[in-house]
N, CA, C and O of each residue as an XYZ file, in Angstrom:
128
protein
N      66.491     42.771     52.139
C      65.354     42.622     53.058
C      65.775     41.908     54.342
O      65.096     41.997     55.366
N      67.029     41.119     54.267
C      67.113     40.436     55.273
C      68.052     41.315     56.379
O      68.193     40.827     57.501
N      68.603     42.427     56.105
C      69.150     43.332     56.436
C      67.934     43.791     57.908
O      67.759     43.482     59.087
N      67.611     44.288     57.336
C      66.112     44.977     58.178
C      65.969     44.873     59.492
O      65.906     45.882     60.195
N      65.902     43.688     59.973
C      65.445     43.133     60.845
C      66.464     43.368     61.931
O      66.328     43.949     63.007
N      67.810     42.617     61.251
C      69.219     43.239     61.814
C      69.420     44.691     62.784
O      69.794     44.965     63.924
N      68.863     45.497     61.425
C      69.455     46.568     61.989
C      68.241     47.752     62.752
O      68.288     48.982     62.790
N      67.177     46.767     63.313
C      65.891     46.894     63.879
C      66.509     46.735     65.205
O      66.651     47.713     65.940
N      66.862     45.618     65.529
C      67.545     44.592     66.474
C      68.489     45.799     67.007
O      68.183     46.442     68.011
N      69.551     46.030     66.325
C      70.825     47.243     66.552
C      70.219     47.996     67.432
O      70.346     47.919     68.654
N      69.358     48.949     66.654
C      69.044     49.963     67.186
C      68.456     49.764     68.623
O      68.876     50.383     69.600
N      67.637     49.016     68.654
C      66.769     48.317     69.994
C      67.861     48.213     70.807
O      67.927     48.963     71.781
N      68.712     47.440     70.595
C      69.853     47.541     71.452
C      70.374     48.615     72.077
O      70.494     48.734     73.296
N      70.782     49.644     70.997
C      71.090     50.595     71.163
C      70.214     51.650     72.317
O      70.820     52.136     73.272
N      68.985     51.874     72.124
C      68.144     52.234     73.121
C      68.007     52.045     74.230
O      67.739     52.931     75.041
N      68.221     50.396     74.598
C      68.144     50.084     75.647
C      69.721     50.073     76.409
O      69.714     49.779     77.605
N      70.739     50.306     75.918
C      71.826     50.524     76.696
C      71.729     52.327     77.288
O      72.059     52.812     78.370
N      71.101     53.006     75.977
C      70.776     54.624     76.577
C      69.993     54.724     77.552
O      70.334     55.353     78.554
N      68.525     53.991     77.427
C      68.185     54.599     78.636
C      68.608     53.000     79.982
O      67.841     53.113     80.938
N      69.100     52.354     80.069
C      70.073     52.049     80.840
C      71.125     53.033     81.367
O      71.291     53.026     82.587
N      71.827     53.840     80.665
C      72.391     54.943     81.205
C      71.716     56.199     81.994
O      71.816     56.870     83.021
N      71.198     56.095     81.176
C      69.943     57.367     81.724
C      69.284     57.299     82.846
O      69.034     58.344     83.448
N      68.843     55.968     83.382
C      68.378     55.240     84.612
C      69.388     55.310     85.393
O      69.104     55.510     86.574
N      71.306     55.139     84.935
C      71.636     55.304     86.534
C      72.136     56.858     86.484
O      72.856     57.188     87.426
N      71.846     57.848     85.509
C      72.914     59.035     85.689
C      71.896     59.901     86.378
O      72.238     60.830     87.109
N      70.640     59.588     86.138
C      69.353     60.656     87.146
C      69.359     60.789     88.120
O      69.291     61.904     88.636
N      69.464     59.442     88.917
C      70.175     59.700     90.649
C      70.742     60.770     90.793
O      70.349     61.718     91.473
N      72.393     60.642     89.715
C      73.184     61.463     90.194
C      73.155     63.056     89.843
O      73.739     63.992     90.390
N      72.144     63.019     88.581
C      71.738     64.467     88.050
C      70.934     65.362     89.393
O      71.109     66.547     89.678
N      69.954     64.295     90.128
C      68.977     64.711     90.763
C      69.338     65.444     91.862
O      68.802     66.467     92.289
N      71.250     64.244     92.727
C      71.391     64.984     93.961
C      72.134     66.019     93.689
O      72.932     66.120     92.757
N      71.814     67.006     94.713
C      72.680     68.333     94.545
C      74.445     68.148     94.412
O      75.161     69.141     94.281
């Protein structure tokens, strides 16, 4: 159970470094 929370945390992390990426690669998707 104490696991859980951990790997709640991970993932959250994880998300927020993606769309951190995602935020700067759209610029560059956007210009021609």
């Amino acid at each position: 159970m104490s696991r859980f929370p951990l790997i709640r945390l991970h993932l959250s992390g994880i998300f927020m470094k993606i769309i951190s990426v995602r935020q700067r690669l759209y610029p560059a998707l956007l210009l021609p």
